[in-house]
N, C-alpha and C positions, 0 to 999 in steps of 0.2 A: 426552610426554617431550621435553626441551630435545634439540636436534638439535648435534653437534659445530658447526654451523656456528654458531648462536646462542649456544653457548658461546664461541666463538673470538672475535666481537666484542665484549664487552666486555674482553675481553686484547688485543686491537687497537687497541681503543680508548687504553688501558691505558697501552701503547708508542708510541701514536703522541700523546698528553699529554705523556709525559716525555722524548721526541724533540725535542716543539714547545716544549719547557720549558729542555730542552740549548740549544737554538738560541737563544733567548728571551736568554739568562743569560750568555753564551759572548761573552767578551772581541772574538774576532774580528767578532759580531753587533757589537758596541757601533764598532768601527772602523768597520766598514763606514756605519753610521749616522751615526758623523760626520762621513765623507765625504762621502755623501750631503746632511747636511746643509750642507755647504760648498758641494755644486755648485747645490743648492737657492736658498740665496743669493746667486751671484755669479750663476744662469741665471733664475731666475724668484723677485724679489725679493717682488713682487706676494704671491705664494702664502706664503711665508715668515711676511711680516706679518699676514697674514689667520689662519696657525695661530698664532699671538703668545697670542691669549686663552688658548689650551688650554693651552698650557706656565705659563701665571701663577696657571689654577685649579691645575695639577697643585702645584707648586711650595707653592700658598697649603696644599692638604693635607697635604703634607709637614709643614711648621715650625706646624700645630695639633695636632699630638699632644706638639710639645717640650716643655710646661707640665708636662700630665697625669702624660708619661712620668718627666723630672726629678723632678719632685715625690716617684711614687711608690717612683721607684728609690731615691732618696737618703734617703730618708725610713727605706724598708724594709732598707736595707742597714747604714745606721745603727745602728737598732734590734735587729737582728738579730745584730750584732758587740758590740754592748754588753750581752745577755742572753745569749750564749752566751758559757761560760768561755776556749772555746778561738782565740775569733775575737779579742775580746778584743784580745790582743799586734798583733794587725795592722793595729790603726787608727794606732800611732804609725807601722808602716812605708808603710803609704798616705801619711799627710803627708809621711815623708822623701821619698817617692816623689818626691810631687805639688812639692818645694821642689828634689829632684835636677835634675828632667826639666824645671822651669821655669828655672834655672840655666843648665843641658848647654845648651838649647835655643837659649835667649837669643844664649847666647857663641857657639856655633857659628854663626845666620845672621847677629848680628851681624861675627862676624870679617870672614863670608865679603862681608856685603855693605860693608865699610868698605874690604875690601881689592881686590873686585875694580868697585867704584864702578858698580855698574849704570847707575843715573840720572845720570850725568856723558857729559855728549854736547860731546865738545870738537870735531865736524867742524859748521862751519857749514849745511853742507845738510841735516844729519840734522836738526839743529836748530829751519832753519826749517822739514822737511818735520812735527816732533813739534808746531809751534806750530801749522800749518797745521790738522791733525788735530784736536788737541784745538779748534780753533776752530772746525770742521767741525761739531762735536756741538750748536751751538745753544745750548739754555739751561744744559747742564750743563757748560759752560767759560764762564760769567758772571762768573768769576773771574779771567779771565785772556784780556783779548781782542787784546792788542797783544803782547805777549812774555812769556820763562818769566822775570821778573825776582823778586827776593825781593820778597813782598808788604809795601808802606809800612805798613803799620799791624799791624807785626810789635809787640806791648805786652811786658808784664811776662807770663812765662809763669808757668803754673797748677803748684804743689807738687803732689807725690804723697798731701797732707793731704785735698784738695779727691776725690779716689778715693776714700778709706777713709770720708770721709762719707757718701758715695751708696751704699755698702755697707748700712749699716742701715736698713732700710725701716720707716717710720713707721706705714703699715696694710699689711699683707703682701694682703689681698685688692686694695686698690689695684695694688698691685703686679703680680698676676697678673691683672689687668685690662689694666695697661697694658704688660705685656710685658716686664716688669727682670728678668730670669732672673738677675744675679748677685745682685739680693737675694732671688730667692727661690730661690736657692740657698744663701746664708746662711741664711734661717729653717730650708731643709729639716734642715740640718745640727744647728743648736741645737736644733730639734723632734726628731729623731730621737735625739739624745742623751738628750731629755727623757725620751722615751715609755720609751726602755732601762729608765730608774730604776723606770716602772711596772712591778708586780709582772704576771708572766708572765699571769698570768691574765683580768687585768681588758686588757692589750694584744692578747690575741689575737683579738681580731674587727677589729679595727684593720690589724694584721698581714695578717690574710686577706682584706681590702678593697684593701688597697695592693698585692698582691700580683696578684689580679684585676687590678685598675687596669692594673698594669704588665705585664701579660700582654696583657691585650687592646691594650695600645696597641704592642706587639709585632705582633702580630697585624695591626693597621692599617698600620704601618711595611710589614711582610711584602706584603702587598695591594698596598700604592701601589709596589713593587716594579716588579711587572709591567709598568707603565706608564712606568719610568722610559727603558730605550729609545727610546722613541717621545718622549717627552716632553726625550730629551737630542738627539733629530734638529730637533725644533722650534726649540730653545734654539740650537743652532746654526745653523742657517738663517736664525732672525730677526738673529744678530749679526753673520752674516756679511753678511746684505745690509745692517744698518744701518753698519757700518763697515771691511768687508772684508779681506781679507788683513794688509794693510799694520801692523795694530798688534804683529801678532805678529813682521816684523821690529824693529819699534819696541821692545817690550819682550821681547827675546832675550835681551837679558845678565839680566833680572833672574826670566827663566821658567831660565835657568843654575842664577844660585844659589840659586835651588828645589830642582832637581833634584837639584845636589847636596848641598844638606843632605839631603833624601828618602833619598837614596841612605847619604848615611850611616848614617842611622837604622836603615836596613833594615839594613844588615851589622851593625851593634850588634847589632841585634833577634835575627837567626839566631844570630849567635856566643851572646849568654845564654843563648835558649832552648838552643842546641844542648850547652852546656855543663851547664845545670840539669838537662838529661836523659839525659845523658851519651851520645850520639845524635856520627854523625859528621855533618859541617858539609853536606854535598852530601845526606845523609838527611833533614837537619835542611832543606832547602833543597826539596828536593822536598814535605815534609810539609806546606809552608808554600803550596805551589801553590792549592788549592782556594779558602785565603782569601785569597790575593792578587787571583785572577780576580774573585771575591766584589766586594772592594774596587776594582776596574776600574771593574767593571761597574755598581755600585749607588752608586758617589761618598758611604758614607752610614755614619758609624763605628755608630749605632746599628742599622742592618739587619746588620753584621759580628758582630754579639756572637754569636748561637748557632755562626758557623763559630770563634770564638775560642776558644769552650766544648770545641768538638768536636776543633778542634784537639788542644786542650791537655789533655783529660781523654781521648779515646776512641785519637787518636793519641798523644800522647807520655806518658799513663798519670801526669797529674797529677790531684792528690787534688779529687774533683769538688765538694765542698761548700765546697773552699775557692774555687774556680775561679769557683765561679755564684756564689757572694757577694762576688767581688774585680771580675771583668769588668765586671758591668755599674757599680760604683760610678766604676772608675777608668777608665771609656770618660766617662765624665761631668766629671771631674777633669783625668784628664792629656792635655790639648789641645795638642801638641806641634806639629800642624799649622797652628792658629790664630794659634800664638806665630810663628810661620814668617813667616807672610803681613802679620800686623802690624808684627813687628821690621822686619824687607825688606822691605816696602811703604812704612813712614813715612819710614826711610832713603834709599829709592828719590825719594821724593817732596820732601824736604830737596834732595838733590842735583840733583833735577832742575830747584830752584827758586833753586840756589847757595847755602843756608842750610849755615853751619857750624854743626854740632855739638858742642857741648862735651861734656865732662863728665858733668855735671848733667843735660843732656838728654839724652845714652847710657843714665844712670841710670833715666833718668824713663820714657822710651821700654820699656824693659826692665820694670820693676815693671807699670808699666802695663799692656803687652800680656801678661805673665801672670796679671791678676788678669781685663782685659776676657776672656781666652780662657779663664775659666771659665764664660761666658756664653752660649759658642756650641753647648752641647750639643744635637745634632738641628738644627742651623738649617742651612740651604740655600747654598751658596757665596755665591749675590747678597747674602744676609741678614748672614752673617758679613763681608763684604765691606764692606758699607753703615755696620758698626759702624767702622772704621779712621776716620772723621770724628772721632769722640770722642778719639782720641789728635792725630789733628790739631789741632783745637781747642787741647789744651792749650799747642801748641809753635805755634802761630798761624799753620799751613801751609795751603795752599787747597787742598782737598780736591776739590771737586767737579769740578773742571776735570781732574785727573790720576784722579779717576773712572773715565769713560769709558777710559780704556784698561785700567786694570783689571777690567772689564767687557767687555772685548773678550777677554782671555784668561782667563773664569773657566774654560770646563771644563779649560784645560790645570793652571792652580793647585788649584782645587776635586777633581784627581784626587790630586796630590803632598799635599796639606795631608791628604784622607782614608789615605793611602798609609803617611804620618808618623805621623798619632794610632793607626792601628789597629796600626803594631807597636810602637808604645812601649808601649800598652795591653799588648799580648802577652808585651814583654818584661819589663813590670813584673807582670805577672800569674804569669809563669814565676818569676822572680825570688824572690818573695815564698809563694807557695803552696809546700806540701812534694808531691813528689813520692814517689808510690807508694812506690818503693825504698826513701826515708826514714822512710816511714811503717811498714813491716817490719822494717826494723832496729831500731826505737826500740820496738815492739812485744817483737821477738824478745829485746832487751836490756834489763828493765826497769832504769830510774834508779836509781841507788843501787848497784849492785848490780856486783863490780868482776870482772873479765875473768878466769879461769879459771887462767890463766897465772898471774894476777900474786896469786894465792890462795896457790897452790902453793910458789910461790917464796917 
């Protein structure tokens, strides 16, 4: 017979998993690591670089499940709101959603960055110490080797017609070959509309493929989790010794108006939720703890969704079928953090290059960066990062050279940009879903049917 002692180890075992699991996952672990990786890079550079490969396989696993997953989420979520009668009404408030939050978003980092001019360095030593920098980095300031002057071969810039081109994809297998997530994020959309029209029966094996799909690659997501600590100490160590300290006072005023736009988002987010739930604001604030730490610690809107879930349906007793069919579509959609980084970066990058902005190119800037930041779902700071080229491009700004320093403060932007999308997600999820209370009352009152009172009378 099993002896208490041999019983007792596997319960030890047990607690001492989800101790090492606490620790693993736990905001202050994540601090601590990136200090470490800071002193890692400015003390022993050497090593830094030598763990360089391991953080670019980790990294490469991450943004290979974005395809799968996008695909399967938007496909199934699609589908599944267009065959059930009740879901239905929610696809029009998803697009208003998706056309609010790309609005709200736009105008807020633009204000903020028009008004408090990040990239405008009127002390000549800042100046030449930002020129020095950027021309420190070798091949990737090829663009700019003598000063930050407007590039001469500023041309005719590119209309918002030359975008809605590149939208429709000619072979959608091409496409996911070569990696166009925002058209094949359009086909998912039209597909998924399509398949609705099929009759219930002949879709559901269909259904139950995507849905696997999109589970398992959940699951993958989950997995590569664990590694991401160690994999965010590398990432830091290698940038610090490639370019150290100094960029993060360089780009302060424009890690500012990150933050605070972030910051706004967040007090929006608590105040809806706290309101759709009728929850006081400091309850409503504490409820929000577990996926905040989540969001710290994993830099990853699609690793956030089951704490969104759980939030929102286990904690604040919103209706769960509408929850699990809304999170994962509009964690894919409303990219509030991406619009962030693109508006305030490209701005960032005009002014740092003395480029005035009209008009037109406010305009274009804006459309742009919310149609490219449908693109970003599942992709990796560096990755979403590397896209801001494409809006350069159009406004004929040199990118590669202001690069580099956006790559010197990814984890700090890469933490505010995941911080933004998962509570607009949240807030739009609250927002939109009826909450339990509502779903009793409308129950306990059928339609039609007029109030007791006013019978009587």
């Amino acid at each position: 017979m099993p002896t208490d002692e041999t019983l007792a180890e596997p319960v030890s075992r047990s607690k001492g998993f989800t101790l090492f699991k606490r620790v693993l996952r736990s905001p202050v672990t994540t601090l601590v690591l990136i200090a470490a990786g800071i002193l890692c890079g400015i003390h022993a550079p050497a090593v830094a670089h030598a763990l360089a490969p391991v953080a670019k396989v980790y990294l490469n696993l991450l943004t290979m499940v974005v395809l799968p997953l996008l695909v399967s989420s938007v496909i199934f979520s699609i589908t599944s709101m267009v065959q059930d009668p009740r879901s239905v009404r929610y696809l029009a408030r998803i697009a208003l959603a998706v056309v609010v939050v790309s609005v709200l978003g736009v105008a807020l980092i633009g204000t903020l960055s028009l008004v408090m001019q990040p990239g405008q360095i009127d002390d000549p030593q800042s100046r030449i110490g930002l020129g020095m920098f950027i021309n420190s980095q070798g091949a990737v300031s090829t663009d700019l080797q003598l000063s930050l002057a407007e590039p001469a071969d500023a041309g005719k810039e590119a209309g918002p017609l030359g975008i809605f081109l590149q939208l429709v994809p000619s072979n959608v297998f091409g496409a996911l070959a070569k990696g166009e997530t925002i058209q094949v994020l359009l086909f998912c959309l039209l597909f998924g509309l399509a398949v609705g029209q099929v009759p219930r029966k002949s879709a559901t094996s269909l259904a139950q493929g995507l849905d696997a799909i999109y589970r398992a690659c959940i699951i993958l997501t989950n997995w590569f989790v664990w590694g991401l600590p160690i994999a965010t100490f590398i990432l830091i160590a290698e940038q610090t010794a490639q370019v150290g300290p100094e960029p993060l006072t360089l780009m302060g005023r424009f890690l500012v108006v990150m933050g605070l736009s972030t910051l706004a988002v967040m007090i929006a987010a608590v105040t809806i939720v706290a309101v759709r739930s009728r929850r006081g604001y400091w309850s409503t604030i504490k409820a929000f703890q577990p996926l905040l730490m989540v969001v710290i610690t994993t830099r990853s809107t699609i690793a956030s969704i089951p704490w969104i879930i759980n939030l929102l349906v286990e904690r604040l007793k919103f209706s769960q079928v509408i929850v699990e069919l809304l999170a994962p579509l509009q964690a894919a959609l409303l990219r509030t953090g991406a619009i962030f980084l693109y508006v305030g970066g490209v701005i960032f990058i005009a002014q740092l290059y003395g480029r005035t902005l009209s008009i037109p190119d406010l305009a274009l800037i804006g459309v742009s960066s919310a149609l490219l930041a449908l693109t970003t779902t599942g992709m990796a700071g560096l990755v979403i990062l590397s896209q801001m080229s494409i809006l350069c491009s159009y406004l004929q700004l040199p990118f590669e050279a202001a690069f580099a320093l956006f790559v010197a403060v990814d984890a700090v932007t890469d933490t505010f940009m995941t911080l933004a999308s998962v509570s607009t997600v949240t807030a739009a999820t609250a927002a939109i879903a009826p909450h339990s209370r509502e779903i009793d009352e409308s129950e306990a009152i059928p339609a039609g049917l007029q109030p007791v009172q006013d019978a009587t009378a």
